[in-house]
C-alpha positions as CSV (number, residue, x, y, z in Angstrom):
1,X,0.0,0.0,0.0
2,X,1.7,3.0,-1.1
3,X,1.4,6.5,-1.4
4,X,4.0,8.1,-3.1
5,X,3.9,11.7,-1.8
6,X,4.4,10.6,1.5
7,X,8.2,10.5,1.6
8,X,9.2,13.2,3.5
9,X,12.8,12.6,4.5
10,X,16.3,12.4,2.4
11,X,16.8,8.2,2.7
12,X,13.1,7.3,2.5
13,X,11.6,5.1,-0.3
14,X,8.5,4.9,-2.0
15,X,7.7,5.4,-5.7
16,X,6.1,2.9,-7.6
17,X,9.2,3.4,-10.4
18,X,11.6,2.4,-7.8
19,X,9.9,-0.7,-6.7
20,X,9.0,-1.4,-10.7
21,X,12.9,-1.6,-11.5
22,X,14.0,-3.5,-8.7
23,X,11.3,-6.3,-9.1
24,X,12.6,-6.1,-13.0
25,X,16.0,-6.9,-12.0
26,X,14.9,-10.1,-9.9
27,X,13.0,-11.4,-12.8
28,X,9.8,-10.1,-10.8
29,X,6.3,-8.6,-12.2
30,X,4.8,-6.3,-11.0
31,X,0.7,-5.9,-10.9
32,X,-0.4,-2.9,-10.0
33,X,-4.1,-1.9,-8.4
34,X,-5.1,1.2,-7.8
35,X,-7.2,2.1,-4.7
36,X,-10.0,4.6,-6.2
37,X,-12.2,5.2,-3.0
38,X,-10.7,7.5,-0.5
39,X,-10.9,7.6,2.6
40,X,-8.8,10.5,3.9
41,X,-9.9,14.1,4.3
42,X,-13.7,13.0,4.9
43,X,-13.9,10.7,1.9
44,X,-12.8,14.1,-0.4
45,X,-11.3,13.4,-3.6
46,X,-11.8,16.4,-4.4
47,X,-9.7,18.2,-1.8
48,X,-6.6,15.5,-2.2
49,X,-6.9,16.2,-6.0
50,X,-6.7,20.2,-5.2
51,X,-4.0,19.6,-2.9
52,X,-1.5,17.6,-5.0
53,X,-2.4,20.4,-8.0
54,X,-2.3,22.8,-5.7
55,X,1.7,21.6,-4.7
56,X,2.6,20.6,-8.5
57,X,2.1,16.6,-7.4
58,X,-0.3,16.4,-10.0
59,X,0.2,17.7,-13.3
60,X,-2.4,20.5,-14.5
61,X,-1.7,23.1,-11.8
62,X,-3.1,24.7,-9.5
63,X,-7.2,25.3,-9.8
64,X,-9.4,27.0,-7.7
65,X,-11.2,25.5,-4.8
66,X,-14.6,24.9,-5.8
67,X,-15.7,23.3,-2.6
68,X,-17.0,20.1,-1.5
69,X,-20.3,19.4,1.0
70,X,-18.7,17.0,3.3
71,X,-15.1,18.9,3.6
72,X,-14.2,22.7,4.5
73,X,-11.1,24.7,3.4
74,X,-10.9,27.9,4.7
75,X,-7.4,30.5,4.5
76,X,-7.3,32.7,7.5
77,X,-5.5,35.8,8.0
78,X,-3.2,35.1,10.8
79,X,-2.2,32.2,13.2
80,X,-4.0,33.8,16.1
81,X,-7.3,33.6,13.6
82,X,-6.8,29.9,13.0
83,X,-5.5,28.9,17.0
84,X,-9.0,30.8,17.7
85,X,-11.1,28.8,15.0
86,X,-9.8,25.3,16.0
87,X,-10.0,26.2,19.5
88,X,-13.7,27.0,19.2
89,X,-13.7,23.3,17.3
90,X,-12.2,22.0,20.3
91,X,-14.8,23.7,22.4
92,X,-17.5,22.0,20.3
93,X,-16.4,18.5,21.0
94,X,-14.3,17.8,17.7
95,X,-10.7,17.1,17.7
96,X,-8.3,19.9,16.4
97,X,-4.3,20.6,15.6
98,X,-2.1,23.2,14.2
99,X,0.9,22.1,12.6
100,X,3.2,23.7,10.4
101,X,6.4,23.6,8.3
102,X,9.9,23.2,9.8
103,X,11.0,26.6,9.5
104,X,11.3,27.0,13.4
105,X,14.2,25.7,15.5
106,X,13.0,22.8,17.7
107,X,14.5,23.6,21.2
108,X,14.3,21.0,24.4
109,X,12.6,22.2,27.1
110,X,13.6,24.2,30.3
111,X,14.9,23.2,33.0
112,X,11.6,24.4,34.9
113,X,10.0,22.2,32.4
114,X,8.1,24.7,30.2
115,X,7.9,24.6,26.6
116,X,9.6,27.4,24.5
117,X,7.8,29.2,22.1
118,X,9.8,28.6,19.3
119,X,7.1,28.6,16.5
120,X,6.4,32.6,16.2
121,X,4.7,35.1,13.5
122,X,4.1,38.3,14.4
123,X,3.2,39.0,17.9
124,X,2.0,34.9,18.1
125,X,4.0,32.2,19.4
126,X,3.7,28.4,20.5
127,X,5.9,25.8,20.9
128,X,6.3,22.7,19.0
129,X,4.6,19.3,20.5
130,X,7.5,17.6,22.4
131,X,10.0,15.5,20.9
132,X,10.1,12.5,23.1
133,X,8.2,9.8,24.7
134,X,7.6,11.9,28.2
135,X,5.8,14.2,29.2
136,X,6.8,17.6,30.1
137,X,5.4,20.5,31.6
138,X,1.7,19.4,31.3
139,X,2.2,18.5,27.6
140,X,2.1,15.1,26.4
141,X,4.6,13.0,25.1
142,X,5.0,13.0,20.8
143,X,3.1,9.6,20.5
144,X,0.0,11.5,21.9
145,X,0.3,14.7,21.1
146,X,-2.6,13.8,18.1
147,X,-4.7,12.3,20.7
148,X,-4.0,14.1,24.1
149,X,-6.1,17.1,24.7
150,X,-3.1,19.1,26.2
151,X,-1.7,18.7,22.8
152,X,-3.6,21.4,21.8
153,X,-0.9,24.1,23.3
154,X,1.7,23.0,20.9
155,X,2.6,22.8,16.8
156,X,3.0,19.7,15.2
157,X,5.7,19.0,13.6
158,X,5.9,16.7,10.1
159,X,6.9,14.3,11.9
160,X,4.7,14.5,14.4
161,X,1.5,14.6,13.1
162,X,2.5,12.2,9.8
163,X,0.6,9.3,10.4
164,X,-2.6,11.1,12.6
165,X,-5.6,12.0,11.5
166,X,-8.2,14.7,13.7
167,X,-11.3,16.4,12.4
168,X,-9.8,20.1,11.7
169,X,-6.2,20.7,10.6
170,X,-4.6,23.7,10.6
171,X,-1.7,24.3,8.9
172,X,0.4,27.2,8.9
173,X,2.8,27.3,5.7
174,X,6.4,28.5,6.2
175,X,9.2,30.8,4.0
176,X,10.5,27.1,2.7
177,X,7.8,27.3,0.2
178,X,6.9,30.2,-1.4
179,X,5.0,30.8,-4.7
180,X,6.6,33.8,-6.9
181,X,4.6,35.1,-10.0
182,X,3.4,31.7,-11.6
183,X,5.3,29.1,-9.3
184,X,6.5,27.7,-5.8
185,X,10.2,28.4,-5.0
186,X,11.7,26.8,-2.6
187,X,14.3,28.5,0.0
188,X,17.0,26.0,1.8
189,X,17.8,28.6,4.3
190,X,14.3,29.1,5.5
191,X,13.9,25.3,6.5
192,X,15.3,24.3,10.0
193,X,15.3,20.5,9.7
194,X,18.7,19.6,10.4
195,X,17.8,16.3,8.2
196,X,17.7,18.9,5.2
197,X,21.1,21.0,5.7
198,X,23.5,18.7,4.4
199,X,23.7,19.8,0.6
200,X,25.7,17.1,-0.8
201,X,22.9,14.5,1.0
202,X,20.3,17.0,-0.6
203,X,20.0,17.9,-3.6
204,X,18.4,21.3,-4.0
205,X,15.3,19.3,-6.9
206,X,15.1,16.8,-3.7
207,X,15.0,19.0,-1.4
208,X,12.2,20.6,-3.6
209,X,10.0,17.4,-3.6
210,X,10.7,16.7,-0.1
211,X,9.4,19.8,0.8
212,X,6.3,19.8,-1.5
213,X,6.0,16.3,0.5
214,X,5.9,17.5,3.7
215,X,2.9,19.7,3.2
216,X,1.0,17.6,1.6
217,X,0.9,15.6,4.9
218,X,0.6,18.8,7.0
219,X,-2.7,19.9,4.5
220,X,-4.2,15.9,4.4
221,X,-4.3,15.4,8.0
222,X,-8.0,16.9,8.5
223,X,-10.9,14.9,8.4
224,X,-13.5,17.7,8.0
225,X,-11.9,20.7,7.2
226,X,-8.3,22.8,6.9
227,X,-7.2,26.0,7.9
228,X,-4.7,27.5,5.8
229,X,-1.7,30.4,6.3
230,X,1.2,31.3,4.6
231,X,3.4,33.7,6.8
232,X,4.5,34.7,3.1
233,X,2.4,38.0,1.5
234,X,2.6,37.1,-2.2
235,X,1.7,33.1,-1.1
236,X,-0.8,34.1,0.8
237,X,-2.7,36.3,-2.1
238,X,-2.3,33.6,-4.3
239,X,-3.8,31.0,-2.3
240,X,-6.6,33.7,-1.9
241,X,-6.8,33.7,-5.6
242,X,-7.9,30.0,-5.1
C-alpha cells in the first residue's frame, strides 16, 4: 500500500518506479491496483486532487477551490485567527491541531519544564509538540500529542502529526515554500530541519520534492476541514486567488 507523496525525508523510499525496476531486475512482475475510493480528508477526492495540483504533485496546476459538502477549506488571516477557529472546534467537541512547516528551531525544554515558544509570526508564538516519549510541563509526550487534549498548546511538527488523522487541521505554511509570479520556490535557508542541511545529501530538486512532500501531509491530516496560512504575503494572495 503506497502512497507516493508521503516521503518526507532524504533516505526514504517509496515510488512505484523504484519498486517497478528492482522487481525487473529479480526477474519479478509487478501488478499494480489502484485504490479509487478515498478515505482520507472526509472521503474528499476532491480536496486530495486540489491539494497535490495545488503543490505541482499532479500535473495540470493549481485550480481554484470549488468546494465540497462534506469537507471545508478555509485561508485565515493570521495564526491567532486559526489557533481561535480550531479552539472554538475543540470547544464543540471535535478534535483539532495546528501544525506547520519546519522553518522554526526545535529547542528542548527548560529546566523548569516549560515549553519554548519557538514557533512565532508576528506578535503569536507556540511551541512545537514535544519531541520525546515523556511528558513535560503538562504537555504530552509525541506519540500522543494527536490524541491528548493538552496537545492542543503546541505545533505539530511533520513528523509528528504524519501518520494522525483529527477532524480540523490547521496548517500554517512557512518561507520554505513560497509561490513567486506563476510558481513555488523553494528557499533551503528558511527550512530548520537539520535532516535537510546537508547539501551534498540533498540535492536542491530533492529538497524541492521533499518539501512539497511535507505539506501535503501537514494539509491531508483533517478529516473535516483545513485552515490554511502562509506567513509569506505574495503566497498568501495567491492562495486567496484560489
Amino acid at each position: 500500500l503506497l502512497d507516493q507523496h508521503q516521503v518526507v525525508r532524504p533516505g526514504e523510499l517509496g515510488t512505484v518506479d523504484e519498486i517497478n525496476e528492482y522487481a525487473k531486475s529479480l526477474g519479478l512482475k509487478v501488478r499494480e491496483i489502484s485504490l479509487d475510493d478515498q478515505f482520507r480528508c472526509g472521503g474528499s477526492a476532491a480536496y486530495i486532487n486540489w491539494v497535490q495540483r495545488l503543490l505541482g504533485l499532479e500535473v495540470g496546476g493549481p485550480i481554484p477551490w470549488e468546494g465540497d459538502s462534506g469537507f471545508s477549506v478555509q485561508l485565515v488571516d493570521s495564526p491567532q485567527e486559526m489557533e481561535s477557529l480550531l479552539a472554538l472546534k475543540l470547544h464543540e467537541g471535535f478534535g483539532a491541531r495546528l501544525t506547520a512547516g519546519f522553518c522554526w528551531k526545535w529547542s528542548d525544554p527548560n529546566k523548569d519544564g516549560s515549553l519554548v515558544a519557538d514557533v512565532a509570526v508576528g506578535g503569536w508564538s507556540k511551541p512545537w509538540n514535544l519531541k520525546g516519549d515523556r511528558a513535560v510541563g503538562g504537555a504530552p509526550p509525541s506519540a500522543l500529542w494527536a490524541t491528548d487534549p493538552a496537545g492542543f498548546g503546541q505545533v505539530g511538527c511533520i513528523y509528528t502529526a504524519q501518520g494522525f488523522e483529527y477532524d480540523w487541521n490547521g496548517v500554517i505554511i512557512g518561507p520554505d515554500l513560497v509561490w513567486r509570479t506563476d510558481r513555488w520556490v523553494v528557499n533551503r535557508s528558511a527550512n530548520k530541519d537539520p535532516d535537510f542541511k546537508n547539501t551534498n545529501k540533498v540535492s536542491d530538486l530533492e529538497f524541492e520534492k521533499l518539501v512539497k512532500n511535507v505539506y501535503k501531509v501537514l494539509l491531508t491530516r483533517g478529516l473535516m476541514g483545513t485552515y490554511v496560512f502562509s506567513v509569506d504575503a505574495e503566497t498568501h494572495a495567491f492562495l486567496a486567488s484560489l
